[in-house]
Structure formats: structure tokens, C-alpha cells
N, C-alpha and C positions, 0 to 999 in steps of 0.2 A: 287417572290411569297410571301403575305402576311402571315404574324402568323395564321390568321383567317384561309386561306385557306389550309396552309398546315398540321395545325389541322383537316380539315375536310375532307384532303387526304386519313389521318393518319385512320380516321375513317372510312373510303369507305372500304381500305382494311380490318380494321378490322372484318366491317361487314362479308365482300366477306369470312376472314378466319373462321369465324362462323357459316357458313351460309356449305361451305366445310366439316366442321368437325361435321355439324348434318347430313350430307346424312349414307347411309348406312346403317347396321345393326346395328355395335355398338353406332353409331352415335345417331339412333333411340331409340337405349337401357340405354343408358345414356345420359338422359336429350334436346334429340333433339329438341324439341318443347321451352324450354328454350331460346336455340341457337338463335332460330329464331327470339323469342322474342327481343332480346341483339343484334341482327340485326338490326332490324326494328327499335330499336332506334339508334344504331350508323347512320344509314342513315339520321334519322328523325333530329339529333344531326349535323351531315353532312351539312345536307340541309340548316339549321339558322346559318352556319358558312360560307356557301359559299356565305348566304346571306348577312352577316355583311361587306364579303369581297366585294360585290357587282357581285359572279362570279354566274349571271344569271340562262342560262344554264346548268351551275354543278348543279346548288342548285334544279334547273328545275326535273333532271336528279337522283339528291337524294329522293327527295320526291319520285317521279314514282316507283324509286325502293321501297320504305318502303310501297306503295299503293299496288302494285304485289302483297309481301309479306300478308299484309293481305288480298287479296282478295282470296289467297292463302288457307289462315286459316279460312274464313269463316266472317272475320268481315270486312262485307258490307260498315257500317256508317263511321268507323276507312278509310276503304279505300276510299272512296269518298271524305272525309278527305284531306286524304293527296292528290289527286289529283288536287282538288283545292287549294293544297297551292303551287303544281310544275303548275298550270295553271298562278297562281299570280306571279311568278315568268318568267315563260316563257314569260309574255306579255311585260318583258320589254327586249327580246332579238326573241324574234322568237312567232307571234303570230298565225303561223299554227299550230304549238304542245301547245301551251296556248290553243286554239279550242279540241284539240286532245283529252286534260287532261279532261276540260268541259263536253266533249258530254261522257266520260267513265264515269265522276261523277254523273251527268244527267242521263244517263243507272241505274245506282243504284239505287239513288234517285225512278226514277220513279218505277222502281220491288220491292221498298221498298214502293210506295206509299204517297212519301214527295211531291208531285208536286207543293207546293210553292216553296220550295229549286228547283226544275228542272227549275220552270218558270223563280228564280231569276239567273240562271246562263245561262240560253241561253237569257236573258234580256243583260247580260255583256257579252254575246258572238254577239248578235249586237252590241254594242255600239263598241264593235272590230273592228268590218265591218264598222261601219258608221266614225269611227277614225282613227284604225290605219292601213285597210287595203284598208279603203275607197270601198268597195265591196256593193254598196246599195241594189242587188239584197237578195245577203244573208242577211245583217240586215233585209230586208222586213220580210224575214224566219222564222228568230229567235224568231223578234219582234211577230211576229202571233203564233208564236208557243207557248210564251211564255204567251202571252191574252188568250191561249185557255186553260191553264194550271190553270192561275188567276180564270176564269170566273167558271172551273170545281170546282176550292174549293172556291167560291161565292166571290172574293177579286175582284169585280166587278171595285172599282177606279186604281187597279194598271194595270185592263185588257185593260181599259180606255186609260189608257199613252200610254201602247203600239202600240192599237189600232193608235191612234192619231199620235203615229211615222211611220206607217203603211202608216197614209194616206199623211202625209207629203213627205215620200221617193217615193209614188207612183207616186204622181202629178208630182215629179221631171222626174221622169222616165216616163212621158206623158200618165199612167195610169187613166185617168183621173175618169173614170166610177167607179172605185176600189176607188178610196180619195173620191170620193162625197159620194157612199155609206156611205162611214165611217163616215164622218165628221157629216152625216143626221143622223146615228144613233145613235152619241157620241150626238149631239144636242139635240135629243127628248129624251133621258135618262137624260142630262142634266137637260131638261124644268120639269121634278119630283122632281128635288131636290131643297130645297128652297135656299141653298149656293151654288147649282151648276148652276142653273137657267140661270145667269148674262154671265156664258162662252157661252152660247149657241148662242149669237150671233156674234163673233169668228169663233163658227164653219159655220154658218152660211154663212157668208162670204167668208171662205175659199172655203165653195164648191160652192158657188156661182161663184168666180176667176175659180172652176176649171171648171163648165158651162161655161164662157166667153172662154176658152179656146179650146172649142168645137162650139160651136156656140153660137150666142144671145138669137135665141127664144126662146132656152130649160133654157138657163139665166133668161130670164122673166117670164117664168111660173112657174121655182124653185122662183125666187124671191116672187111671189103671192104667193105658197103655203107656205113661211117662214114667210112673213106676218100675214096670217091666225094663225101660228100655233106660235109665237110669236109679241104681240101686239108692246112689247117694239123693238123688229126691224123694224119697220116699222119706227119710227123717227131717229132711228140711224145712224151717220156719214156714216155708212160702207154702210148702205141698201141707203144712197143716192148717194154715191159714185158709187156704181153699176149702177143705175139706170142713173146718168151723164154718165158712160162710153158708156153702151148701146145706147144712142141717138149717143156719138160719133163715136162708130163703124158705124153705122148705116149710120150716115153720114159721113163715111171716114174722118172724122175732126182729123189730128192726133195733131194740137196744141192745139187742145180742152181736147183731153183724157190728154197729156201731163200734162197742166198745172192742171186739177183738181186731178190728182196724186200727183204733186207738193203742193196745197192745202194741201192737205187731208194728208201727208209727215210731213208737216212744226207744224201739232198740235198734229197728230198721226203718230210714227217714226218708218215707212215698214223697218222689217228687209229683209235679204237676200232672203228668199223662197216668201215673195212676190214680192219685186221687179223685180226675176225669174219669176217669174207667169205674173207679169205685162208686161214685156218683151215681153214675148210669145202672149202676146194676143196684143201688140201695133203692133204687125210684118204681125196681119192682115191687120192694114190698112197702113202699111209702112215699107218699105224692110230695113229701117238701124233703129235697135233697138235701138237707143243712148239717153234711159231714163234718164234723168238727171234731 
């Protein structure tokens, strides 16, 4: 056992015996509420010591206790506090009680009426799911929960991101109706900004891939109406890349789609979620996916 840690042993109990000898009457009557105070930091004191020593879950487990305590006593912001500092601690040993600590601090937060703090902690309670528990059902969750929180207190670009994680995990997950939505309405809020403008055809694109992966015609007809509704996509790599794939589907030409992927690769470089998406859509006109 480390010095660090077994300083911070030393500290748990002391807490524990402080915490013992405010119960009661005379407890109450001398100084109890003191006690508790001289608690709450031997834990809190605990908890930065089992951190140094690296002991996760104690230190996890310090914090929660010194959050109890003051939710105990009435202070809300103190406890949410400290929740999030045993949720930051839990995520590098146990990320279902890292969630646990979150959605208690969250609770506050929002009865307090902080919902950018709620939005930012169920934002890092996806990135959980989409990391380290790999759960992209739940990040979808968080991630929406966490946009509907942004957008209530007008923080419209961080509702954006989420949004746009929303529609990335969707597509994965063959939601496909659910990513287009998004991507069309991250786009045309896009096309009002004059520095956001230039992404819009990005999204564009994306929900166009997710068209293709439904069928062509409703592909071509989204393609015209993104046209209309941005002029600059219409010369764009991406909007003629679409438009070569579709004759290819069409004509089952699967070295055609092939190689103008490979093009279109070689000057603009598809990361992962597209060449998933591109995958799924060459599998209509050819049963061995081997995009290369």
C-alpha cells in the first residue's frame, strides 16, 4: 500500500469516526453539524489522495460519500460537485457507476435549473457509450438529450454537434430516416450562417449516402431539392459523385461505382462512417462488399 493511499485510508475512517460521534443527542448538541462538515472534507481530502495513488474506485467511492453528505445538508451545487468528481474518477475503472454519479449530478443540476451543465454531462456520458462501452444505442440518448438541453438555453451550435452525432450513430444503426432528417435540418440552419454556409454541403451529402442506402429515386429527388436549396452544391465533388453512383446502381455496374469511390478517395480522403455507408450501398449491386 502506497503513503498516498494509506493516508487516505487513514482519512475514511476518520471521517466514519466523525460522522459516529455527531449522531445523537449530545452529538447534536455539541457541535454536530461541524462534524459533518470535518467529514465531508476528510472524504473529499480521501478522495485527491486515492487519486494521486491512482486507487480509482476508492477515490470513486470518496467523492459519493462527501456528495451524500451534502445532499444531506441541503447543498445541491457542493453535491453535484462532488459527484462529478467520483464520475471522473470512475470512468477509468468502472464506467456504469461513472454513468451512476452523472445522471445524480444531472438530477441536481436540472432541479436547479443549470441545463447547460446537465447538457455538458450527459454529452460526456455519451462519448461513454460511443468509447468506452461502445453502447451506440445509449450515446444516440444522451447525445439528444443533451441537444434538447443546448437548444432550450438557445446554445444552438453545441445542440448542432450533438445533433450531428445523433445522425452519424443513426445511419450506423440503419436508422436511416432519423440521419437524413438531421443532417437536412443541421444543413438548412447551416445555409443562414454566413461561416456555417460552406458545411452545408457535407451535410448534404451525408444524407444523401443515407438516401442511397434506401433507395435511388428518393436519392434523386433529395439530390434536386439540395440543388435548389444550395447553388454551390450543385458543382460540388460530392453532388457529382452521387449523381455517378446512381447511374451506377442503376445499372448494376459495380466496377463503375467502385472506381469512382476510389476517385473521389484519392483527392478527398472517406473516413470510416463513409466508407460503412459506401459499403452498404455497393452490397446492392454486389453480394461481396470488398471496397477497396
Amino acid at each position: 500500500m502506497s503513503d498516498n493511499e494509506q493516508k487516505a485510508q487513514q482519512l475514511m475512517a476518520e471521517a466514519e469516526k466523525k460522522l459516529s460521534s455527531s449522531k445523537g443527542f449530545f452529538g447534536s448538541l455539541f457541535g454536530g453539524a461541524n462534524k459533518v462538515e470535518d467529514a465531508v472534507d476528510c472524504y473529499q481530502r480521501a478522495g485527491n489522495l486515492f487519486k494521486m495513488a491512482k486507487k480509482w474506485s476508492l477515490a470513486g467511492n470518496a467523492f459519493c460519500e462527501a456528495a451524500g453528505l451534502h445532499s444531506k445538508a441541503g447543498s445541491r451545487h457542493d453535491a453535484a460537485t462532488n459527484f462529478v468528481d467520483a464520475a471522473n474518477c470512475y470512468k477509468k475503472s468502472d464506467v456504469s457507476e461513472a454513468v451512476s454519479c452523472l445522471l445524480k449530478a444531472i438530477e441536481i443540476y436540472t432541479d436547479m435549473g443549470r441545463f447547460t451543465m446537465a447538457a455538458k454531462h450527459h454529452q460526456t456520458i455519451a462519448e461513454m457509450y460511443e468509447t468506452d462501452a461502445v453502447d451506440l444505442a445509449r450515446a444516440v440518448q444522451h447525445y439528444e438529450q443533451a441537444a434538447d438541453y443546448f437548444k432550450g438555453e438557445e446554445s444552438n451550435s453545441s445542440a448542432n454537434k450533438c445533433m450531428l452525432k445523433v445522425a452519424q450513430y443513426a445511419a450506423q444503426l440503419e436508422d436511416y430516416d432519423k440521419a437524413i432528417k438531421i443532417y437536412e435540418l443541421v444543413a438548412t440552419s447551416s445555409l443562414d450562417s454566413s461561416l456555417l454556409k460552406y458545411s452545408a454541403k457535407e451535410y448534404m451529402f451525408r444524407a444523401a449516402l443515407c438516401h442511397l442506402c434506401v433507395d435511388t429515386l428518393n436519392a434523386q429527388h433529395a439530390l434536386e431539392r439540395y440543388q435548389g436549396q444550395y447553388s454551390a452544391f450543385q458543382d460540388s465533388r460530392e453532388c457529382k459523385l452521387i449523381k455517378v453512383l446512381i447511374e451506377h446502381l442503376e445499372e448494376q455496374n459495380v466496377d463503375g461505382f467502385t472506381d469512382a469511390v476510389k476517385e473521389y478517395d484519392s483527392i478527398s480522403r472517406l473516413d470510416q462512417w463513409y466508407t460503412s455507408i459506401l459499403l452498404r450501398i455497393k452490397k446492392q449491386v454486389n453480394d461481396n462488399p470488398d471496397l477497396r
